[in-house]
N, C-alpha and C positions, 0 to 999 in steps of 0.2 A: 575751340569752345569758349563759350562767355566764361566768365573769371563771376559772373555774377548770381549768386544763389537765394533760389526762389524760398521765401515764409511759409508758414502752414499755409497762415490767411490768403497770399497769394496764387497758391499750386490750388486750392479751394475755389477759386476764383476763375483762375486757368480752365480747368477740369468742367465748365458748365458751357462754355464754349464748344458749338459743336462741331468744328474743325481739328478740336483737342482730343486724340485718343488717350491720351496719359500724361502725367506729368510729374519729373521726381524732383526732388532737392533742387539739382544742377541740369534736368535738361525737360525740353517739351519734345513728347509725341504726335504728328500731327496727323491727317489723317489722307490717304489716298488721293480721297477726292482735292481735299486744297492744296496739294502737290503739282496736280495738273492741273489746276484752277492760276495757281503761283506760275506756271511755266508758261499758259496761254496768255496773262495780263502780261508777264515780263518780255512776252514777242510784239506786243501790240508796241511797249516803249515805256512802260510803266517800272518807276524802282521799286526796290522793297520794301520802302518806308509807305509809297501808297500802296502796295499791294498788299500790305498787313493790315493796314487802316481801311481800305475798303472792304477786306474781309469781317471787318468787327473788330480786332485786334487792340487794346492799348501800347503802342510802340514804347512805349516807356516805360511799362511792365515788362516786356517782351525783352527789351534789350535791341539798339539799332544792329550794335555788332552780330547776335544774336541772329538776326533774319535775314542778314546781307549772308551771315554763312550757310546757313540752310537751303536757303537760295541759291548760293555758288556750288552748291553739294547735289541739289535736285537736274541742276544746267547742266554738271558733266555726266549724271550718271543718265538722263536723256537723252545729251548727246550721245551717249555707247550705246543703250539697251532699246532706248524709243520710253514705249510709255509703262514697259516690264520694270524700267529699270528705277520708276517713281514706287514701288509697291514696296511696303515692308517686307523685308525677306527674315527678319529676325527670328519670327517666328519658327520658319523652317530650318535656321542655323543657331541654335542658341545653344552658346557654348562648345568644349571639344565633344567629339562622339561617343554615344556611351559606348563603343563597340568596337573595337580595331583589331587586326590581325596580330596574334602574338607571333615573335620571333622563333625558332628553334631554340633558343637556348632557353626561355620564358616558357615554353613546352615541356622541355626538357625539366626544369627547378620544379615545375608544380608537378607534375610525375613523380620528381624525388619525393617530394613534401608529403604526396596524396601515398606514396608506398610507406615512407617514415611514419605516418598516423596510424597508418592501417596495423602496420607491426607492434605500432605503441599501445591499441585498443586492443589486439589479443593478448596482448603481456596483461592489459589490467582487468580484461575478464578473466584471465586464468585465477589473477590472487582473490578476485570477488567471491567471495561465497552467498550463496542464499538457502534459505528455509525451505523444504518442502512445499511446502503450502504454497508459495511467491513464487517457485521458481518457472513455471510456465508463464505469467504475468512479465517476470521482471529480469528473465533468463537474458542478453543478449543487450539491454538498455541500459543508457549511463544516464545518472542525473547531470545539471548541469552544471555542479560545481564537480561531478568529476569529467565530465569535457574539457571544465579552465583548466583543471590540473594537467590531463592527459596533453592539450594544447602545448602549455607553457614545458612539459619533458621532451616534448618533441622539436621544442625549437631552441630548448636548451642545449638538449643533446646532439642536433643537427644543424646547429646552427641557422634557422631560418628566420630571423628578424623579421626578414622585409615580406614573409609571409603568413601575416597576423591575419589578415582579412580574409584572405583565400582560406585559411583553417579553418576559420570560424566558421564560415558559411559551407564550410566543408562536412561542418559534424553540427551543423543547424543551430548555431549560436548567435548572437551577439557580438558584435567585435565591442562596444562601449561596454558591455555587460561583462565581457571578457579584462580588460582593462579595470573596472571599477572591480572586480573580484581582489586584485590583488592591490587595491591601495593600501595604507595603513591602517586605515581608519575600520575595515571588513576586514583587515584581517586579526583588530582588535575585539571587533566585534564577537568575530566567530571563539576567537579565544576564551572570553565572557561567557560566550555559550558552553560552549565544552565543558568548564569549570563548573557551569550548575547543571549540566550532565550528569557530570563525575558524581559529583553530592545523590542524586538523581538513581544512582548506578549502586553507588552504595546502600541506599535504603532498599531498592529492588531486589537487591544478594540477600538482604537478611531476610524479605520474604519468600525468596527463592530457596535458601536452605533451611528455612524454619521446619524442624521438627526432623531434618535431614532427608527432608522428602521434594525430591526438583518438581516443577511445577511450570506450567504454561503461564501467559499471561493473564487470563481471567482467574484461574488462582490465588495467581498473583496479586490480583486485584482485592480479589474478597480475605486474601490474608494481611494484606495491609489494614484494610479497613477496622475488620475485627482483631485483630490482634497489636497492629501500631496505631491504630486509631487516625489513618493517614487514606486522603482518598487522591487517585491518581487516576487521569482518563487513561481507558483501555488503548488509544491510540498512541497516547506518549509511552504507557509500557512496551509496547509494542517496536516503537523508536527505538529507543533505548536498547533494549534485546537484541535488537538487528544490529544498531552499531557499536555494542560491546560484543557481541560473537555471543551471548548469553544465549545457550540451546536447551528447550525443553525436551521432556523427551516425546517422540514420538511411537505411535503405535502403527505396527507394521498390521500390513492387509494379512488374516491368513488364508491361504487357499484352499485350508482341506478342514472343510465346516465336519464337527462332530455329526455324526448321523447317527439316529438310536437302533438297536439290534433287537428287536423284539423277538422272543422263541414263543414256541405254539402253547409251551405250558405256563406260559404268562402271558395276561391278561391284562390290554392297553387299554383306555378310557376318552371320553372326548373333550376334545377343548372349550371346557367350560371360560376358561378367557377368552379367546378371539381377540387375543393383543389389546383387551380394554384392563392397561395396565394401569392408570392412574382413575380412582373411583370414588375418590377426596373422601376416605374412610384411614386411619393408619390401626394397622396388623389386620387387614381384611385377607389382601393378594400377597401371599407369600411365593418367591419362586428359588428355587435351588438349583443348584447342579456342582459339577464335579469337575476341578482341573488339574492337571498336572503342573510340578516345579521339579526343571532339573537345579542341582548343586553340586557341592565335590567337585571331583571326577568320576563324572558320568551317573553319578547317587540321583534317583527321584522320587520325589516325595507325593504326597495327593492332599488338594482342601476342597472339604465340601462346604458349601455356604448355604443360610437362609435368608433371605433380601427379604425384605419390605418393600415392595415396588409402589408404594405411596410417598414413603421419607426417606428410602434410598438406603439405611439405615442394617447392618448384619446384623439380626439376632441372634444368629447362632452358628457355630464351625467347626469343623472337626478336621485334625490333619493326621494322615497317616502313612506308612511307609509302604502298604499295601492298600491296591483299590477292589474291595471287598463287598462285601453288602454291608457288615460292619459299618464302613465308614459312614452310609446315608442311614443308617438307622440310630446309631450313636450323634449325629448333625441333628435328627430329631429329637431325641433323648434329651442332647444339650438344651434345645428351646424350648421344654418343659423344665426343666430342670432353671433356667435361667429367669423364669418366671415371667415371663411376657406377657402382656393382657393382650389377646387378641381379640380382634370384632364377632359379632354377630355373623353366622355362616361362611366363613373364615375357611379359604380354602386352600391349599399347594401347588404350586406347576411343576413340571418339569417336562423332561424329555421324556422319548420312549423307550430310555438307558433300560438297563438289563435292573439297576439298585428300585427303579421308579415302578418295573410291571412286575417286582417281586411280589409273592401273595406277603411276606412276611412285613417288607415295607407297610405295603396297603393296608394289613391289618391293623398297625402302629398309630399309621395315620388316622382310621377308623377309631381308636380309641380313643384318642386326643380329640375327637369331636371335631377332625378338620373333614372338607368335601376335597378330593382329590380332580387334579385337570392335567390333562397332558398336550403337548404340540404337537399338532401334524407330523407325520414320518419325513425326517430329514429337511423339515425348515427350521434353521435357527433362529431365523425373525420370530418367531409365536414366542422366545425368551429370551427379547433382545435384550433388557436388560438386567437381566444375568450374566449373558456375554460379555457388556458395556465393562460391566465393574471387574471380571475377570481381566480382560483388555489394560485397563488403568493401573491393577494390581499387580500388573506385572510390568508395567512402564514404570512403576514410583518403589519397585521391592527390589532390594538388592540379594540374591541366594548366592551369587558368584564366590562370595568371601565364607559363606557358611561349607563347614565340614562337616558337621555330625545332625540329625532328623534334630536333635533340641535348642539347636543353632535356627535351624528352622522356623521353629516352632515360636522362639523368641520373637524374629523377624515378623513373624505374620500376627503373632500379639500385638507387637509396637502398630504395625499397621492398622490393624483394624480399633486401634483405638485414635492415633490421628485421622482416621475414613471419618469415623461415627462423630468426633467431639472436637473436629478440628480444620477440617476439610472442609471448605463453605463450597456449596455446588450452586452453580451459575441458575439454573431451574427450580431449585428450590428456596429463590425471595435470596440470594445470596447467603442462605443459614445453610448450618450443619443437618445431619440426617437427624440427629438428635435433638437438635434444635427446633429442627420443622416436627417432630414429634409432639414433643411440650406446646408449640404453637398449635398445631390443630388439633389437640386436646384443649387448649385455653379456648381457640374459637367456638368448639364445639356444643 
């Protein structure tokens, strides 16, 4: 090959020639046709120096050395193949093969490799943990920075160097992305991160134990806000939580819905709600009902509630060590007694509990100027939420540590005074039940 290397200007120049299929730095492509155009002039008797010039060629562009080789390269492989042997083959051979048969023993190493991963990927989903919520989404998948990690233990621990690329592609990576994972520079980076985590994590705990009541992340949310005057997107709480192990609590399904027990000498009523629990009036829809707390050993207690199902808000409770009629007509009692301005035709829900189709209740209720409503036989939706906030109150109450009904009693005091004046609820404008009180009275 020439020693002589073509200019931009001239490979420009080259390239418009249309005997030129291409032309690099250091060599010209030329095209089929002037191949066997070059081999018919060179049998007539013609050298190379005319047969480039009568083609259009500048020979001194071109290079003499140049064309006498091309020409001595076209001659033999004419001579061998005929006029197959003048065609560009590069096309069909460029470069080694992407595809060759592996050795056994090359069989054999990526066998190891592909069982070493597999073993390595159930080791690190056993130590994963996930949320309830995520775990059908995210049960069984790694991100990608725990592939590099699980990669890099498997070729630590197995010594597989020379088998970067076949992992990667093995658990759908990146071999470069693999590589740049653990430079310096990312693994500074990540460190940087972490650190304003941590700071991150710390502020998250204080709204997480504020008032010694655990809390999800939209809580989470609205006790920052209101209370450290700190506003955090719900998805970085969310972050966060996951990768501190930070667990709220959850509320478990229950399977055996309370059913009301109506006797013939009590007398049920109709559902004057039809689940139109929100009627942007506050103390219109009152709903109550009655649950159980175990404590001690084996000790259980009972609280009746009255809900505002406008502002979310208990007006009134009563807890006792027996479930009486007592109990729901002393819950009443209380919310006269508490002084609550109710609305204009201002009425009661509940079940069709044995306290609800009492004549003695009903009469109670009658004299307090409320209209009474009851749910359907045995749907708990018609007072769902009643249910809601029993549910909650017993995911954020702790009775386990309580021994005696006044231990109790303390607990569900503390409670329903962080519920009412402290608990910002996601549907009500992020305010308290109390809050959104005072507000739809100022709107009003």
């Amino acid at each position: 090959m020439s020693k002589k290397l073509f200019t931009n200007q001239e490979q420009k120049l080259l390239k418009k020639h249309p005997y030129v299929k291409a032309v690099s730095e250091k060599g010209i492509t030329y095209t089929d046709e002037f191949r066997a155009l070059a081999i018919a002039e060179y049998e007539k008797g013609k050298c190379s120096r005319e047969i480039f010039e009568d083609a259009g060629f500048d020979i001194d562009l071109v290079g003499i050395h140049r064309a006498k080789s091309a020409l001595k390269r076209w001659r033999a492989a004419y001579k061998e193949k005929g006029v197959s042997g003048l065609e560009d083959t590069r096309k069909y051979h460029s470069g080694r093969p992407l595809e060759r048969e592996l050795s056994l023993e090359e069989k054999n190493t990526r066998l190891e490799a592909q069982i070493a991963l597999l073993r390595a990927e159930n080791e690190l989903l056993k130590k994963i943990e996930f949320s309830r919520k995520s775990v059908e989404k995210e049960k069984g998948k790694l991100t990608a920075e725990q592939k590099f990690q699980l990669i890099h233990t498997v070729i630590q621990k197995y010594k597989l160097k020379r088998m970067v690329r076949y992992l990667c592609q093995l658990v759908g990576v990146s071999r470069s992305g693999y590589y740049r994972y653990f430079t310096e520079e990312a693994e500074m980076k990540r460190q940087t991160l972490h650190q304003a985590d941590e700071k991150v994590k710390e502020i998250i705990l204080k709204a997480f134990h504020f008032r010694r009541r655990p809390k999800g992340a939209r809580q989470i949310k609205m006790t920052l806000e209101q209370q450290y005057q700190i506003t955090y997107n719900l998805k970085r709480i969310r972050r966060i939580m996951k990768k501190f192990q930070i667990v709220c609590p959850i509320r478990k399904a229950n399977p055996y819905r309370r059913m009301a027990k109506a006797t013939k000498e009590h007398r049920t009523l109709p559902n004057l709600l039809n689940r139109q629990f929100k009627q942007g009036v506050a103390g219109k829809v009152l709903l109550t009902d009655i649950t159980y707390l175990s404590y001690g050993k084996g000790k259980r207690a009972y609280l009746s509630t009255i809900k505002d199902a406008e502002t979310n808000e208990i007006l009134a409770y009563e807890v006792s060590d027996k479930i009486t009629l007592d109990i729901a007509l002393n819950t009443l009692r209380n919310l006269k007694k508490n002084g609550i301005k109710l609305a204009e035709n201002a009425f009661i829900h509940s079940d069709q509990g044995f306290h609800y189709t009492n004549p003695q209740f009903q009469k109670l209720v009658k004299e307090m100027g409320l209209n009474q409503s009851m749910s359907r036989r045995g749907n708990c939706w018609d007072n769902a939420p009643q249910e809601s906030f029993f549910g909650h109150f017993k995911d954020e109450t702790d009775f386990k540590s309580c021994e005696t009904l006044e231990d109790v009693i303390r607990e569900i005091k503390s409670y329903m005074t962080y519920y009412n004046h402290y608990r910002g609820q996601w549907n009500l404008k992020k305010m308290t039940p109390a809050q959104y009180r005072l507000h739809l009275l100022q709107v009003a």
